[in-house]
PyMOL commands that place a pseudoatom at each C-alpha (Angstrom):
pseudoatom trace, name=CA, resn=UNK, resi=1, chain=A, elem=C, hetatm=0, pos=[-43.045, -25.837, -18.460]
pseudoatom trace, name=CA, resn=UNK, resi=2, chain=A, elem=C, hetatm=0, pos=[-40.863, -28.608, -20.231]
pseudoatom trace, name=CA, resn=UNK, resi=3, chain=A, elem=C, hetatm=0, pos=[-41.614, -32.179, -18.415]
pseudoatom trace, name=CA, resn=UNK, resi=4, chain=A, elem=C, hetatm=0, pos=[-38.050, -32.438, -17.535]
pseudoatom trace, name=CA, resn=UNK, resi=5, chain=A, elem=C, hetatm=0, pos=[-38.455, -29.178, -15.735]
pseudoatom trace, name=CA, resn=UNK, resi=6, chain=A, elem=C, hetatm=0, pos=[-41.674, -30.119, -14.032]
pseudoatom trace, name=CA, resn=UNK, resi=7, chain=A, elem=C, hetatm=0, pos=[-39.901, -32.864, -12.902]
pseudoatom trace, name=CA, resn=UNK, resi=8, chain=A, elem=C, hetatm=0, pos=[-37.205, -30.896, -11.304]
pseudoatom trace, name=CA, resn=UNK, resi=9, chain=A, elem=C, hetatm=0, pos=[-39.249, -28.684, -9.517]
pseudoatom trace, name=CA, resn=UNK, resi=10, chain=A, elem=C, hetatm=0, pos=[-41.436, -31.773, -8.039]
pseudoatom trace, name=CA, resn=UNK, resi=11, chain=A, elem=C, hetatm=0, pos=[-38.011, -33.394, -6.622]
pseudoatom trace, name=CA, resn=UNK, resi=12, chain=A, elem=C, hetatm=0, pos=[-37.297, -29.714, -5.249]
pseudoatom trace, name=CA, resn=UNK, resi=13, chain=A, elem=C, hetatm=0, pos=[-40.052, -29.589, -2.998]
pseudoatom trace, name=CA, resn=UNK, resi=14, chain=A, elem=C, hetatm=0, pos=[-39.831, -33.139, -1.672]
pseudoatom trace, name=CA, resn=UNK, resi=15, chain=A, elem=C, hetatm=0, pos=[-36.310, -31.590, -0.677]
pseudoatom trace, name=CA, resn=UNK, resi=16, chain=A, elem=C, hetatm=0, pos=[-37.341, -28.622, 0.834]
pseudoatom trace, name=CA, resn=UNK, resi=17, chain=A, elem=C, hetatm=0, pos=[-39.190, -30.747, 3.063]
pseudoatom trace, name=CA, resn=UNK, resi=18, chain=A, elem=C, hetatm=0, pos=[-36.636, -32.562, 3.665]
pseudoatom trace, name=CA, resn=UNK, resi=19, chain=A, elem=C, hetatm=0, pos=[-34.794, -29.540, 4.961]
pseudoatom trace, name=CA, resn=UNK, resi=20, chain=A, elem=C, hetatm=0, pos=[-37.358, -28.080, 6.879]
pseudoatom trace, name=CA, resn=UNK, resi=21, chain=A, elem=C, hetatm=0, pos=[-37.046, -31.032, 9.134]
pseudoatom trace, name=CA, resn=UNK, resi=22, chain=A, elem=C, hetatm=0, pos=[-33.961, -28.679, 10.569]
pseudoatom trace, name=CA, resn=UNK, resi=23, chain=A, elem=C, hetatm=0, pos=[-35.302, -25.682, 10.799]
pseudoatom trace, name=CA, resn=UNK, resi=24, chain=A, elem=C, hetatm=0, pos=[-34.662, -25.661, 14.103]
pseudoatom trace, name=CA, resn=UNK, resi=25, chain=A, elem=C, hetatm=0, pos=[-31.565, -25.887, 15.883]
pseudoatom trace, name=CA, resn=UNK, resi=26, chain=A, elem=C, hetatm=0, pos=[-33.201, -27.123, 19.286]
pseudoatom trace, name=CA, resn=UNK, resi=27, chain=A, elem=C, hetatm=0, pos=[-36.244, -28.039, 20.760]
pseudoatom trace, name=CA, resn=UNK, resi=28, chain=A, elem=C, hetatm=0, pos=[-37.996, -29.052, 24.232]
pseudoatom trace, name=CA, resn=UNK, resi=29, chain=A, elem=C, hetatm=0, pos=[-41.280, -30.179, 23.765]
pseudoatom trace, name=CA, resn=UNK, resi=30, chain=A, elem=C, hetatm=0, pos=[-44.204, -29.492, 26.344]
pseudoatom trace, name=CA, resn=UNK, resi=31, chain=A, elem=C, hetatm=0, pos=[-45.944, -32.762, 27.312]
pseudoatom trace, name=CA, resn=UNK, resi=32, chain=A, elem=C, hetatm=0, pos=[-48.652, -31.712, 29.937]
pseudoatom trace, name=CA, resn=UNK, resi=33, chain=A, elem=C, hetatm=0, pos=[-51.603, -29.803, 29.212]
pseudoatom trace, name=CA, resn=UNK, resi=34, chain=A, elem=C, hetatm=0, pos=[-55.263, -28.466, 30.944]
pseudoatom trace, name=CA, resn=UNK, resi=35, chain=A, elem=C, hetatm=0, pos=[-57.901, -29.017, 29.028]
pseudoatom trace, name=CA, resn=UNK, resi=36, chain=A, elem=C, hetatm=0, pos=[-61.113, -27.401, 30.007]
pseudoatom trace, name=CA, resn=UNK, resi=37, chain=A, elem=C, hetatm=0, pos=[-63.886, -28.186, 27.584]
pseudoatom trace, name=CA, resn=UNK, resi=38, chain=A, elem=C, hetatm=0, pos=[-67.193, -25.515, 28.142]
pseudoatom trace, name=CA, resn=UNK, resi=39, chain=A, elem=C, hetatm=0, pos=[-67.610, -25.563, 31.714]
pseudoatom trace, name=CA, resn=UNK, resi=40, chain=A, elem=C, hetatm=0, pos=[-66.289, -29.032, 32.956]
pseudoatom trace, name=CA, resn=UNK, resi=41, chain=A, elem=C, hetatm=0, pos=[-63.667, -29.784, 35.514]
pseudoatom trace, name=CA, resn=UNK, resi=42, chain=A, elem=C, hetatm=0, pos=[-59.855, -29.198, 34.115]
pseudoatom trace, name=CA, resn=UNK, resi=43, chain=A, elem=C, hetatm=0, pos=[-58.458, -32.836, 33.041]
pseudoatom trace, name=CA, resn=UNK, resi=44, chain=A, elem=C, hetatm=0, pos=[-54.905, -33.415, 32.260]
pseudoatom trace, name=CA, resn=UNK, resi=45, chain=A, elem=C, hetatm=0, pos=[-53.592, -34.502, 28.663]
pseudoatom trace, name=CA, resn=UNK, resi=46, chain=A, elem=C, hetatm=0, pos=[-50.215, -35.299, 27.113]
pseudoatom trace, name=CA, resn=UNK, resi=47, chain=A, elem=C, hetatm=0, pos=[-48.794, -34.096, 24.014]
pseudoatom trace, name=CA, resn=UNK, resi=48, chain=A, elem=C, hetatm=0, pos=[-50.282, -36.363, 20.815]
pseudoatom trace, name=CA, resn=UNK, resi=49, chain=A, elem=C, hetatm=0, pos=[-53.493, -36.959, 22.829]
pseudoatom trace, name=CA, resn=UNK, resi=50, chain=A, elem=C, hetatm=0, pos=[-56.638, -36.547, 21.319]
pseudoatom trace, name=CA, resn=UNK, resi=51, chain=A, elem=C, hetatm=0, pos=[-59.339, -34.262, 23.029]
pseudoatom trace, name=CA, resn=UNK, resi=52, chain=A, elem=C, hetatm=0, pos=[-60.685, -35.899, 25.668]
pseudoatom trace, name=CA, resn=UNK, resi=53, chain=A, elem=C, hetatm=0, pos=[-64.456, -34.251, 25.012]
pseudoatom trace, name=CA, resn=UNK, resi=54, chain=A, elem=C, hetatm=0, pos=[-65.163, -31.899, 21.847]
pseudoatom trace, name=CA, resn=UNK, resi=55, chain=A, elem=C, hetatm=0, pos=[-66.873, -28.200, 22.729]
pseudoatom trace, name=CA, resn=UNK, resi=56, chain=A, elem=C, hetatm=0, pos=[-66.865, -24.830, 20.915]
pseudoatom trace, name=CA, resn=UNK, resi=57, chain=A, elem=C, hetatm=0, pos=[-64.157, -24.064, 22.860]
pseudoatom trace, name=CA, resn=UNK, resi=58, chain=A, elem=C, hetatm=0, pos=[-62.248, -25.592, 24.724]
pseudoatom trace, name=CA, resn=UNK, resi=59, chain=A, elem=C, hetatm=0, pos=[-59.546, -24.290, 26.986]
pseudoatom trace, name=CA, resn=UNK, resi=60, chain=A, elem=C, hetatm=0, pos=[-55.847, -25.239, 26.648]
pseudoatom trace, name=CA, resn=UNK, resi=61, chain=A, elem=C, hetatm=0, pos=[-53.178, -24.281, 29.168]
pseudoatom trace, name=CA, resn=UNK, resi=62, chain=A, elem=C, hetatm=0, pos=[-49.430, -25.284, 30.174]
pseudoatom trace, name=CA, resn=UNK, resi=63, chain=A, elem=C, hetatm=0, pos=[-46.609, -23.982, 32.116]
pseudoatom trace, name=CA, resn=UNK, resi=64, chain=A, elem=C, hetatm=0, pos=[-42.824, -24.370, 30.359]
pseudoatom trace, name=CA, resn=UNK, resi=65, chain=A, elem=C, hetatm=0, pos=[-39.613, -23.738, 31.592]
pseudoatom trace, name=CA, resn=UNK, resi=66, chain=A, elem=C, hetatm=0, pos=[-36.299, -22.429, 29.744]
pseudoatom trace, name=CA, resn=UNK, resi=67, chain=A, elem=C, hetatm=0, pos=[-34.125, -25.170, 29.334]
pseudoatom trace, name=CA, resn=UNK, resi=68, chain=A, elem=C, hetatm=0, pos=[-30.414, -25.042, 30.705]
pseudoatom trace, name=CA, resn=UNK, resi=69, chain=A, elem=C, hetatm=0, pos=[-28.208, -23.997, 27.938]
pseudoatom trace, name=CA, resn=UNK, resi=70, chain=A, elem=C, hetatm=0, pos=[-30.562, -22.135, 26.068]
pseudoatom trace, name=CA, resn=UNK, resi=71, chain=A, elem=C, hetatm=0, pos=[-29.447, -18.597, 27.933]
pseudoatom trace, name=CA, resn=UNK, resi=72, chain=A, elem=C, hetatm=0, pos=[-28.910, -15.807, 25.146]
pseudoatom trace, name=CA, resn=UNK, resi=73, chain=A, elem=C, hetatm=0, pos=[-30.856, -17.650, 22.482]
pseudoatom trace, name=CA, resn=UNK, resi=74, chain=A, elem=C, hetatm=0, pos=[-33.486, -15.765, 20.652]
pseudoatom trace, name=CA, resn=UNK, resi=75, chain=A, elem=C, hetatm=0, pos=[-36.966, -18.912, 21.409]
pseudoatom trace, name=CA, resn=UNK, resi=76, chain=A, elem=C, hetatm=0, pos=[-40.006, -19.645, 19.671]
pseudoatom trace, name=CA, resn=UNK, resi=77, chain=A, elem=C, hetatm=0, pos=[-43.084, -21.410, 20.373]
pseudoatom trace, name=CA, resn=UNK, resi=78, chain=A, elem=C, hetatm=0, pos=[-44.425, -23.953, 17.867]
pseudoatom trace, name=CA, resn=UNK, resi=79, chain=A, elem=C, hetatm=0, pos=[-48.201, -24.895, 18.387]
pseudoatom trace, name=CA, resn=UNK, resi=80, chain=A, elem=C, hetatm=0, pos=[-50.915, -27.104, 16.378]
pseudoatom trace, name=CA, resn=UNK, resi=81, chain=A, elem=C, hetatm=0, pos=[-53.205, -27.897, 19.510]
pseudoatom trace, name=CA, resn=UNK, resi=82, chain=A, elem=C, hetatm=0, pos=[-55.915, -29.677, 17.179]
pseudoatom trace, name=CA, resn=UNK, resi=83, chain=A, elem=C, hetatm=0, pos=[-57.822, -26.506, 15.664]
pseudoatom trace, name=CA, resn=UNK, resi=84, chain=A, elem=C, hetatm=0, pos=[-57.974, -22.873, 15.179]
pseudoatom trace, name=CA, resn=UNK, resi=85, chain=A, elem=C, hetatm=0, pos=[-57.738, -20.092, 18.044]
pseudoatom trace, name=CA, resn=UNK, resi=86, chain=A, elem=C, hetatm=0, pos=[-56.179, -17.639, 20.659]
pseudoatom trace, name=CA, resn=UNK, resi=87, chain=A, elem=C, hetatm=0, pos=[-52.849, -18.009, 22.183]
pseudoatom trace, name=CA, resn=UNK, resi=88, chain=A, elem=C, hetatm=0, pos=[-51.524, -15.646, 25.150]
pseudoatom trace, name=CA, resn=UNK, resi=89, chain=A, elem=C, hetatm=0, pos=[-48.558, -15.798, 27.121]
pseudoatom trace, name=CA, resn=UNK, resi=90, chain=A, elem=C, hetatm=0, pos=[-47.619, -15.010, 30.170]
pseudoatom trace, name=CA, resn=UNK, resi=91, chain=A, elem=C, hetatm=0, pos=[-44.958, -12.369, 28.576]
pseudoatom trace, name=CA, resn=UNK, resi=92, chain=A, elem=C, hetatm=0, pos=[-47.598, -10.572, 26.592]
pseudoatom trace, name=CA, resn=UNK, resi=93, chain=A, elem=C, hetatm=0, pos=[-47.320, -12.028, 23.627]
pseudoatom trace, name=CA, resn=UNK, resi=94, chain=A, elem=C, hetatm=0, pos=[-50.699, -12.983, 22.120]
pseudoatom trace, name=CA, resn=UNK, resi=95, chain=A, elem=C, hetatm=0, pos=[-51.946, -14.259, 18.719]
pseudoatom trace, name=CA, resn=UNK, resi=96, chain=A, elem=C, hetatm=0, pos=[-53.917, -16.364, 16.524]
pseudoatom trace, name=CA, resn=UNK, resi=97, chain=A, elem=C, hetatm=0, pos=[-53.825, -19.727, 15.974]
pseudoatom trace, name=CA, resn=UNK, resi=98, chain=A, elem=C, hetatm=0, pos=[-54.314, -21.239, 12.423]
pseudoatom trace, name=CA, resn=UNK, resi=99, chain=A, elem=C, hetatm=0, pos=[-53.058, -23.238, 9.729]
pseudoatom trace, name=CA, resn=UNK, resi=100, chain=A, elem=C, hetatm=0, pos=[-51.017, -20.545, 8.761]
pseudoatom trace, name=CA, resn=UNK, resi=101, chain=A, elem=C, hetatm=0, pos=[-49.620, -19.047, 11.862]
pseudoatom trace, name=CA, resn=UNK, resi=102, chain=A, elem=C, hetatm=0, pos=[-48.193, -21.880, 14.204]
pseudoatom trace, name=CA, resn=UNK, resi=103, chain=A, elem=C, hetatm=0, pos=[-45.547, -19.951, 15.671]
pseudoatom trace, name=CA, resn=UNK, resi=104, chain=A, elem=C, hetatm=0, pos=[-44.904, -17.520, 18.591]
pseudoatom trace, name=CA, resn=UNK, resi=105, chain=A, elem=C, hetatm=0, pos=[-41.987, -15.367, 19.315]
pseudoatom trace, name=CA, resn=UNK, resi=106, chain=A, elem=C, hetatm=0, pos=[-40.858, -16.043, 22.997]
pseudoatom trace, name=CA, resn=UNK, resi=107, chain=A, elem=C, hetatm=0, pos=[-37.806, -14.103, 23.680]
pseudoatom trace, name=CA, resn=UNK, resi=108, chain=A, elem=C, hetatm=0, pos=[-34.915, -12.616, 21.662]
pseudoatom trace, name=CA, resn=UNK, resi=109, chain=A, elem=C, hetatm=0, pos=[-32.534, -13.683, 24.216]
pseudoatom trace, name=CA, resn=UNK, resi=110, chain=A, elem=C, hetatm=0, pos=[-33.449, -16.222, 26.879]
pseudoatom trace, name=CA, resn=UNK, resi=111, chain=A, elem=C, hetatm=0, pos=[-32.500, -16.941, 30.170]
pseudoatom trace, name=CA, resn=UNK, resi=112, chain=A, elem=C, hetatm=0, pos=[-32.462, -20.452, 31.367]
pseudoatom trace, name=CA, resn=UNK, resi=113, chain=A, elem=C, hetatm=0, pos=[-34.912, -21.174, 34.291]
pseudoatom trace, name=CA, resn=UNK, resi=114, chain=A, elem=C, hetatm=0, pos=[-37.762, -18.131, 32.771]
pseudoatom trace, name=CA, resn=UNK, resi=115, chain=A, elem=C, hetatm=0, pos=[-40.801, -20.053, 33.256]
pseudoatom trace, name=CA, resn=UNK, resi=116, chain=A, elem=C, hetatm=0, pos=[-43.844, -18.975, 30.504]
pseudoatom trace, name=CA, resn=UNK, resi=117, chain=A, elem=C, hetatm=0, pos=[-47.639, -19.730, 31.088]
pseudoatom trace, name=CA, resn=UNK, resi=118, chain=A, elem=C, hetatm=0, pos=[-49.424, -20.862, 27.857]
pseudoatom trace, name=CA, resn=UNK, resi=119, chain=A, elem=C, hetatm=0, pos=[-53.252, -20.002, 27.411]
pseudoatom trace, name=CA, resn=UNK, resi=120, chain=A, elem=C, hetatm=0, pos=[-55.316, -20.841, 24.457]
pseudoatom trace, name=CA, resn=UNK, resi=121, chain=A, elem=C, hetatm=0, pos=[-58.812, -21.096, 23.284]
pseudoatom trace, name=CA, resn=UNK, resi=122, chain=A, elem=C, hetatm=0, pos=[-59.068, -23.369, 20.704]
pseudoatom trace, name=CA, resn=UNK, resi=123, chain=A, elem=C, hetatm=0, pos=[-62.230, -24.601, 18.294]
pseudoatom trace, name=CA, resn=UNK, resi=124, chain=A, elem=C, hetatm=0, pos=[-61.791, -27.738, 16.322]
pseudoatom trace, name=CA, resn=UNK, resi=125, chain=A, elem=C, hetatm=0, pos=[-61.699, -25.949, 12.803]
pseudoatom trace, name=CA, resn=UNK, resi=126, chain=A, elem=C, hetatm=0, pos=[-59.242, -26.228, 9.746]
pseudoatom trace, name=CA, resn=UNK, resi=127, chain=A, elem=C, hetatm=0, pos=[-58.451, -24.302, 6.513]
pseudoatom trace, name=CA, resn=UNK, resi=128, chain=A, elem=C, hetatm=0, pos=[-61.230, -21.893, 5.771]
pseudoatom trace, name=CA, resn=UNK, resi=129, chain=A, elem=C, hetatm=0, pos=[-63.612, -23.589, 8.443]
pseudoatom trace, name=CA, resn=UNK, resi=130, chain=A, elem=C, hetatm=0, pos=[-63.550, -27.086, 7.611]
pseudoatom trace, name=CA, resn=UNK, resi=131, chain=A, elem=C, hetatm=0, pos=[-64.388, -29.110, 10.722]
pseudoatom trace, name=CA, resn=UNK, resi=132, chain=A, elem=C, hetatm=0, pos=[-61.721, -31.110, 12.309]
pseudoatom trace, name=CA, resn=UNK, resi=133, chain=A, elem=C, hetatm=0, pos=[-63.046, -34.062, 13.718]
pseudoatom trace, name=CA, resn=UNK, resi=134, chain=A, elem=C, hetatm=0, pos=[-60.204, -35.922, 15.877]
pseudoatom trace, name=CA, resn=UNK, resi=135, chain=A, elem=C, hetatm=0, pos=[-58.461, -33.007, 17.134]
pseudoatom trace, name=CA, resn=UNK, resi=136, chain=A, elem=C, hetatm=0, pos=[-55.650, -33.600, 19.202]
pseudoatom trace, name=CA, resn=UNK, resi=137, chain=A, elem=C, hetatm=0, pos=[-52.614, -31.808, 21.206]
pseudoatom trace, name=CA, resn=UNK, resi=138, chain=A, elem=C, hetatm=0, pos=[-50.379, -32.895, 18.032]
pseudoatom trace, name=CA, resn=UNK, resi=139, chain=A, elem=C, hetatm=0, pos=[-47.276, -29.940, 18.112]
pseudoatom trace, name=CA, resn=UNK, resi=140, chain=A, elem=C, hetatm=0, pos=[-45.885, -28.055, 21.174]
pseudoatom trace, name=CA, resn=UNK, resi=141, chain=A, elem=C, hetatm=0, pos=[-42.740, -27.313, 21.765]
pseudoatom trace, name=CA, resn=UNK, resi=142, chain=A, elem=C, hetatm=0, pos=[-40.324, -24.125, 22.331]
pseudoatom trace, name=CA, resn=UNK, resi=143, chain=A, elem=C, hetatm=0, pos=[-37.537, -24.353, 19.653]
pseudoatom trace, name=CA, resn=UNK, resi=144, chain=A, elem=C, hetatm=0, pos=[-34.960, -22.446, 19.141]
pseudoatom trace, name=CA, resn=UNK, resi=145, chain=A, elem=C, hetatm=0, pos=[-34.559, -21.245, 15.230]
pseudoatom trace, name=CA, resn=UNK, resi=146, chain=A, elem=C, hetatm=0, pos=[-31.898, -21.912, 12.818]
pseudoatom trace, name=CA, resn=UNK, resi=147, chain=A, elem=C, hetatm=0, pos=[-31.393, -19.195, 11.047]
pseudoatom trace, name=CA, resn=UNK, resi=148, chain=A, elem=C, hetatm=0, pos=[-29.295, -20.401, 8.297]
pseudoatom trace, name=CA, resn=UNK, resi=149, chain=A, elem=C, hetatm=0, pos=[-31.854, -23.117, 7.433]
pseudoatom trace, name=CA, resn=UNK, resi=150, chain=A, elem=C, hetatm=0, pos=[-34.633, -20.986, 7.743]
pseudoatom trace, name=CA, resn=UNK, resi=151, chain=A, elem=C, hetatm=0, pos=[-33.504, -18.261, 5.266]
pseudoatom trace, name=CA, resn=UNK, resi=152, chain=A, elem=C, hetatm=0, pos=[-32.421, -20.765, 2.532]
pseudoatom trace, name=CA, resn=UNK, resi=153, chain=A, elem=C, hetatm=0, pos=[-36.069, -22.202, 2.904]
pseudoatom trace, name=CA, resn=UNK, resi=154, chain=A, elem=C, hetatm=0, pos=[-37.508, -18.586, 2.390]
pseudoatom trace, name=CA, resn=UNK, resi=155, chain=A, elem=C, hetatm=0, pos=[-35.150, -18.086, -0.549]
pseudoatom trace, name=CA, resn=UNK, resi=156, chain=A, elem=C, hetatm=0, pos=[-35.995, -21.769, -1.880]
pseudoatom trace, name=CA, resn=UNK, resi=157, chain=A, elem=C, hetatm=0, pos=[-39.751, -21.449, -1.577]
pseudoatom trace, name=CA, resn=UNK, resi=158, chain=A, elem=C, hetatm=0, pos=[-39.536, -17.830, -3.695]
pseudoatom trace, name=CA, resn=UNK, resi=159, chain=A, elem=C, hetatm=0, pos=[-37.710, -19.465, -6.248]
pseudoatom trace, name=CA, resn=UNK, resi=160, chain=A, elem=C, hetatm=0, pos=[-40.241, -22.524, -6.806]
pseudoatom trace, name=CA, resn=UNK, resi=161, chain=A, elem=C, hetatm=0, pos=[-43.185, -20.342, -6.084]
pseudoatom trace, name=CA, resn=UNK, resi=162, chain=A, elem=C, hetatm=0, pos=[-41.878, -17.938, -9.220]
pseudoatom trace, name=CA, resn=UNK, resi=163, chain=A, elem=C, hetatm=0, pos=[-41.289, -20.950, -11.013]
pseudoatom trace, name=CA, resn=UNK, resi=164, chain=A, elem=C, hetatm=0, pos=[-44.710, -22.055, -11.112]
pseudoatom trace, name=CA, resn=UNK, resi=165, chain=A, elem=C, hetatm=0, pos=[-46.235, -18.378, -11.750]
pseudoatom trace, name=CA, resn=UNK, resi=166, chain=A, elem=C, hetatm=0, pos=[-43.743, -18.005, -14.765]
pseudoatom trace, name=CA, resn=UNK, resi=167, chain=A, elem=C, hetatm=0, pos=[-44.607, -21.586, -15.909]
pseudoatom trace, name=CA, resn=UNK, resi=168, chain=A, elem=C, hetatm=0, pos=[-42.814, -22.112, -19.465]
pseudoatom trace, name=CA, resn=UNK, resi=169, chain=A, elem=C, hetatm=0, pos=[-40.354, -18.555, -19.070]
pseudoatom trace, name=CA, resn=UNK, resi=170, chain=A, elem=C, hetatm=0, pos=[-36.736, -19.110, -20.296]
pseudoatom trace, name=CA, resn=UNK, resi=171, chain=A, elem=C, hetatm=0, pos=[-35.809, -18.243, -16.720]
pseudoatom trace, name=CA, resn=UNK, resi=172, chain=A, elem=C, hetatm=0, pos=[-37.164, -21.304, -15.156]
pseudoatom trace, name=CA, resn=UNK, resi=173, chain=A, elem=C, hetatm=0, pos=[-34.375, -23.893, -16.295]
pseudoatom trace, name=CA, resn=UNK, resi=174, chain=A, elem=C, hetatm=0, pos=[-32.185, -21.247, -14.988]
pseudoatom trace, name=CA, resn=UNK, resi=175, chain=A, elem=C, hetatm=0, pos=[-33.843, -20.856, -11.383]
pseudoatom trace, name=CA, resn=UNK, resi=176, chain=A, elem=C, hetatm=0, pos=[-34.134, -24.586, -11.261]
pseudoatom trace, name=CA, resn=UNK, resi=177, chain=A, elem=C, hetatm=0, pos=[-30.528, -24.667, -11.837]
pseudoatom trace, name=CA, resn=UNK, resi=178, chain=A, elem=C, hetatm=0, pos=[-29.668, -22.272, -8.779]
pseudoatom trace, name=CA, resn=UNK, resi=179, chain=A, elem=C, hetatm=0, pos=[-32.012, -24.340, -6.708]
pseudoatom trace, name=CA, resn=UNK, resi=180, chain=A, elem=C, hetatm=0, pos=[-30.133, -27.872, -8.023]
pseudoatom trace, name=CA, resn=UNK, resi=181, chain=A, elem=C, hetatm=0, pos=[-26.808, -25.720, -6.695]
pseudoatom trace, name=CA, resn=UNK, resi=182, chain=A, elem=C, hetatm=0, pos=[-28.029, -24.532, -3.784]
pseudoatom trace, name=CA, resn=UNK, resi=183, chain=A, elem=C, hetatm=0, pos=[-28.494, -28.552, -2.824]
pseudoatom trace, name=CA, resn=UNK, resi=184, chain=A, elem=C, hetatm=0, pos=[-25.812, -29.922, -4.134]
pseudoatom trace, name=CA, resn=UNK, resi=185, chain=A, elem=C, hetatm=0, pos=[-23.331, -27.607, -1.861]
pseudoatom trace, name=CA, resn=UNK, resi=186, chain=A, elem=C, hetatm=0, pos=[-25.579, -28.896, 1.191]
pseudoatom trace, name=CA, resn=UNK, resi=187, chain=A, elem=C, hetatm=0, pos=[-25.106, -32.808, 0.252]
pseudoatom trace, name=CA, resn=UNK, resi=188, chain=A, elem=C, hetatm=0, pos=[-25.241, -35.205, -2.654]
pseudoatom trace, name=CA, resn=UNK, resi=189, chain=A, elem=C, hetatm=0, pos=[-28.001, -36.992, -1.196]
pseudoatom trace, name=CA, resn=UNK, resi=190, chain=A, elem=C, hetatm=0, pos=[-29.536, -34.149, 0.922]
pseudoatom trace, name=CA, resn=UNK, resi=191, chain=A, elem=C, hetatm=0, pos=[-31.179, -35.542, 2.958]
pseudoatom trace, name=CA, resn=UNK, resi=192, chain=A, elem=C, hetatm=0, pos=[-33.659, -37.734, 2.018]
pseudoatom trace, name=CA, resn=UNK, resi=193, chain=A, elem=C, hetatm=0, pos=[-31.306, -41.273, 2.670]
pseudoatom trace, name=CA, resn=UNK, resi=194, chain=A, elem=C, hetatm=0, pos=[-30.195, -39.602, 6.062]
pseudoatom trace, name=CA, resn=UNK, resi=195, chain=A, elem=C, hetatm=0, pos=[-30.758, -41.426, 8.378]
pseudoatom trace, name=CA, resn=UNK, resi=196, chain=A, elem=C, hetatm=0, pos=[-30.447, -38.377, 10.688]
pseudoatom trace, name=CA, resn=UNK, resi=197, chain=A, elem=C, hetatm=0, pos=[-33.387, -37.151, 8.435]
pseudoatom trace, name=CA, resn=UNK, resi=198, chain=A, elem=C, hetatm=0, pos=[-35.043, -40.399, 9.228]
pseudoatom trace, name=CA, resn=UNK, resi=199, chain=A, elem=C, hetatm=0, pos=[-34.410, -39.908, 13.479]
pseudoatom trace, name=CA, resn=UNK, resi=200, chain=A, elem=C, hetatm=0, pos=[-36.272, -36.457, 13.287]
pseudoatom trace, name=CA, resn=UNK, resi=201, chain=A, elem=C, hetatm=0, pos=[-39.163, -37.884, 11.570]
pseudoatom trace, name=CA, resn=UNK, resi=202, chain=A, elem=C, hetatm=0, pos=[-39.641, -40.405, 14.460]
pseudoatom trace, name=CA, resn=UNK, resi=203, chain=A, elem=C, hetatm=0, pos=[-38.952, -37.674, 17.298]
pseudoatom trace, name=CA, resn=UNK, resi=204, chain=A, elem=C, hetatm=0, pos=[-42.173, -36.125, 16.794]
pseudoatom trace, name=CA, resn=UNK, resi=205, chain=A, elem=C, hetatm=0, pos=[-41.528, -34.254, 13.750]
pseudoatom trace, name=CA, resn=UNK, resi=206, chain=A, elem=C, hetatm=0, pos=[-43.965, -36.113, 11.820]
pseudoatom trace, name=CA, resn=UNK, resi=207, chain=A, elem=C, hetatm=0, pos=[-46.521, -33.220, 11.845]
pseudoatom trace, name=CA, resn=UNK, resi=208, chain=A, elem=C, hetatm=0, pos=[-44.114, -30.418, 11.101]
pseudoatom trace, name=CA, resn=UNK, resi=209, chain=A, elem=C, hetatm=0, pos=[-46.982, -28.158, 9.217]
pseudoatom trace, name=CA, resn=UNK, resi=210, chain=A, elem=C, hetatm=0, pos=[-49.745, -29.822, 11.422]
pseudoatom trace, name=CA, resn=UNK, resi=211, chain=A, elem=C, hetatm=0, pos=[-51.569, -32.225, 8.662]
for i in range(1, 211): cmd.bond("trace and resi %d" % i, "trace and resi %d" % (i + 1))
show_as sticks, trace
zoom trace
């Protein structure tokens, strides 16, 4: 790949980033937790709290309710609770927990008031094992998605991700191109000099992939 190129497709994902940052449309964030750590007494922690006591497991719970407005809305839950594990809801949705699954499907169309239970057992591991050794309650929240955003992010991320694998292909300039259009309809400066960008960082969505 031409250096000009490469240099193009490095901007591209600091602006795909950038955009993630509004993936979602709303979001209420849940601030109390249980924590249970092997077979201690339950102790409350907040949201961005690190664990009070480290075990292999420990036992994370929480109780949210639909916010007002939110009726009709199709809701997710977004979770990095400080390591890999088990989520259930009080709905029946279950799952794992892991670097690469963060988010839950809550309801295709809410209705304010619905309260949901939150369950997990969580062990204070990374990517492929690696020991975390601060965890901490660092993303929960119900959101819901923006669709729009979302599926230009998909599209986005297949473009740079067949950029790489074709590497010095006549098609790259060409992809790079669609991806410069594609950003240049959103904003000239999207959004990196926004300083809505800049309020979303300091709301809490510092963490949006859980680093």
């Amino acid at each position: 790949m031409e250096i000009h190129d490469r240099h193009r497709l490095e901007r591209h994902a600091r602006r795909v980033e950038d955009l993630r940052l509004w993936r979602n449309a709303r979001e209420h964030r849940i601030e109390e937790w249980n924590f249970v750590a092997g077979a201690g007494e339950p102790r409350m922690v907040r949201l961005g709290d690190f664990w009070p006591k480290i075990e292999t497991p420990v036992f994370l719970s929480a109780e949210v309710e639909i916010p007002e407005g939110w009726g009709g809305v199709p809701v997710e839950l977004e979770l990095w609770l400080g390591g890999e594990g088990f989520v259930r809801l009080s709905n029946g949705v279950t799952g794992g927990l892991n670097p690469f699954h963060r988010a839950f499907p809550v309801v295709e169309q809410a209705r304010a008031g619905d309260r949901i239970v939150i369950e997990a057992e969580v062990v204070s591991k990374g990517l492929w094992g690696s020991h975390v050794a601060e965890p901490r309650i660092e993303r929960a929240a119900l959101v819901v998605p923006e669709t729009g955003v979302r599926a230009l992010l998909r599209d986005l991320a297949a473009i740079s991700a067949a950029c790489e694998e074709l590497d010095g292909h006549d098609a790259v300039p060409r992809l790079l191109d669609a991806v410069d259009a594609a950003f240049a309809a959103l904003a000239a400066d999207w959004p990196s000099e926004s300083g809505a960008a800049v309020a979303r960082y300091l709301r809490g969505y510092e963490y949006p992939a859980g680093d």
